[in-house]
N, C-alpha and C positions, 0 to 999 in steps of 0.2 A: 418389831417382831423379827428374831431370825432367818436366817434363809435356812438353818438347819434344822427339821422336823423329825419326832420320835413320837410313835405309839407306845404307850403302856398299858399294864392294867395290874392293879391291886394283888400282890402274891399273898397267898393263904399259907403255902410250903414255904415250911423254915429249917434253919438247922441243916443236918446233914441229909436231909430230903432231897434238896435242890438240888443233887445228883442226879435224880430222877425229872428234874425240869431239863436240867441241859441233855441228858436224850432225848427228850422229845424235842428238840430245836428250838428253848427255851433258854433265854440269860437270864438269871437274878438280879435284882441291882436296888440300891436303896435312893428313896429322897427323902433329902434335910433342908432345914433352911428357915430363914426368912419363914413366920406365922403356920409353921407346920410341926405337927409332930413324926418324928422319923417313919416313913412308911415303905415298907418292901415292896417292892415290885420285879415283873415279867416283862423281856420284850422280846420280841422274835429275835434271836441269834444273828440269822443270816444280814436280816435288814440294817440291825443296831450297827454291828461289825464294818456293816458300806459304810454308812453314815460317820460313823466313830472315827472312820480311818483319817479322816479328814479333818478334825476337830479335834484342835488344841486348849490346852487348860485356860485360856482365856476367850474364846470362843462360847457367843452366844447357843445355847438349844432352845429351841420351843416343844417342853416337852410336854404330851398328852397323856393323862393317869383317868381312864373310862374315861370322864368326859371333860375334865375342869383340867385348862390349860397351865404349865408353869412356867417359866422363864428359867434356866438353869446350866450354871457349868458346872462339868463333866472335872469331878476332882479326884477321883481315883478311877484304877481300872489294875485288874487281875488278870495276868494271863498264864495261861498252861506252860508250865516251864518247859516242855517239849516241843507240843504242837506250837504253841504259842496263840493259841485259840483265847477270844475273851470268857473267861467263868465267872464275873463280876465287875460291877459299874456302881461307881455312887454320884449324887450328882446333887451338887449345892444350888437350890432357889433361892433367887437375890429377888432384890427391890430394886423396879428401875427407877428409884429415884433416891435411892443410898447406894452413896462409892463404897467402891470395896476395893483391897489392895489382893493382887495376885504379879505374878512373875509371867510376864511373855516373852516366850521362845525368839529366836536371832537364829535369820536365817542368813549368810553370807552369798555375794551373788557377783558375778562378774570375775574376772581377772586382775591380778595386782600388775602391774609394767615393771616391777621391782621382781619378782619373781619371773616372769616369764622373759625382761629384756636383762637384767642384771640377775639371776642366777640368784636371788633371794630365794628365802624359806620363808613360807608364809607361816606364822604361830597365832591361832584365835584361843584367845583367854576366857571369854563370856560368853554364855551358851543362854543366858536368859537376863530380863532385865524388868526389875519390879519396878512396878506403878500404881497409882490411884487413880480411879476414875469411875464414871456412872458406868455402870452394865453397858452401855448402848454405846458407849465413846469407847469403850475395848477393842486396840487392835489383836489382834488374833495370832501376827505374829508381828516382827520388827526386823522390815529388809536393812541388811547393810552392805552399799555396792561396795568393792575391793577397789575401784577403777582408781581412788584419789592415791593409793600406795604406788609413787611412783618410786622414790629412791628408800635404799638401802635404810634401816631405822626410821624409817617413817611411821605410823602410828596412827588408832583410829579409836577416838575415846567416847564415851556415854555423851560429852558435852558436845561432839561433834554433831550427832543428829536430830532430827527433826520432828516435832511430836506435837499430834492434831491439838487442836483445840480443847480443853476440860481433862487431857490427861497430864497427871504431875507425877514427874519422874523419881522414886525415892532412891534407886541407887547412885552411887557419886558419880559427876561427872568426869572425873579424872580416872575411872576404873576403862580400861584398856580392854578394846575387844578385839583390835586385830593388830599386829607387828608385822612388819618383814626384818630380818636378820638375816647376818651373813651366813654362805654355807658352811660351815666347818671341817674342813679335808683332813681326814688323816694322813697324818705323817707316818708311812710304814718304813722304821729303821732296819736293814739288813743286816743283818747281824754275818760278822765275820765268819766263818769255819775254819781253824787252823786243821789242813790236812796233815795227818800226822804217817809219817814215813816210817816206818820200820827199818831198826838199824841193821844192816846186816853184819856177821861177825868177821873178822879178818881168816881167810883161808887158814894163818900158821896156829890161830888160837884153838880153830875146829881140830885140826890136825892133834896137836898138845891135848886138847882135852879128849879123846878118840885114845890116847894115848895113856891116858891119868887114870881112863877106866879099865881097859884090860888090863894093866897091872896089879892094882886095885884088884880087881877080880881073881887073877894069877893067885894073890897074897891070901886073900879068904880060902882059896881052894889049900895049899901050904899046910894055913893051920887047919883046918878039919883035918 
């Protein structure tokens, strides 16, 4: 059994009704699955939301619909593109005794000594990491310490870690979850300024030309 617990009950309101569910502090939310046919349901808002917050797509629920218990993960969820409030939940009933493949979450944890004593950049690639296994052997999620990244290109791959008993790994072991690389400095080239000087003219030229024009001038007035 889980340790995460949900009340439901049977939704009658469909369509664009359930507008009027979630004011009254009502979620909508559907189960599928495993020996059922799709059924709508209610759950209280405020409660689902605690619960939910904590509960990842590979993560057991025991979810209550009136009165007949289900076993189910939590495969979708909608939320208010604002508030970011839940407005829908669907939730896959599995068999605890058929594997099923899902993707669990990668949490990174710790410090890399590559990064913090040698001035590395820590880069994570994988953010999830799919598996098989019974409902019951699901971890929920998949710690990776940073501590073994101690020099520069060092590296932390799917084959590196450790996976309980009954779950089998489908993504490759060669796919990379964490790197350190080096930091990459800009080089900012200063670029030259030629300051540019203004010629000044020779006193006799200013003179000569001071001279070119009142004559000049002289000459227009002549002929009129």
């Amino acid at each position: 059994m889980s340790d995460f617990k949900l009340n439901a009950k049977r939704r009658v309101v469909i369509g664009k009704k359930v507008k009027a569910l979630r004011r009254q502090g009502l979620l909508p939310g559907v189960l599928y699955g495993v020996g059922i046919e799709p059924l709508p349901i209610e759950l209280d808002a405020k409660e689902a939301s605690k619960i939910l917050s904590f509960v990842r797509g590979s993560t057991l629920v025991t979810l209550t619909v009136d009165k007949d218990q289900h076993q189910v993960l939590l495969r979708d969820e909608q939320r208010d593109v604002i508030r970011r409030d839940l407005i829908h939940v669907d939730f896959l009933k599995v068999a605890m005794d058929v594997t099923i493949r899902t993707e669990v979450p990668v949490d990174f944890v710790g410090e890399a000594p590559a990064v913090s004593e040698r001035g590395g950049v820590l880069v994570t690639e994988l953010t999830e990491i799919e598996v098989e296994a019974l409902p019951a052997d699901l971890p929920d999620r998949i710690v990776v310490d940073l501590e073994p990244l101690a020099e520069i290109d060092d590296t932390i791959t799917v084959g590196d870690l450790f996976f309980s008993k009954g779950v089998e790994v489908l993504t490759g072991p060669d796919e990379v979850l964490a790197r350190v690389i080096y930091q990459m400095e800009e080089e900012i080239e200063e670029e030259e300024i030629e300051e540019i000087i203004p010629m000044e003219m020779e006193p006799e030229l200013v003179e000569r030309g001071k001279r070119e024009e009142i004559e000049e001038g002289k000459k227009q007035e002549e002929d009129e």
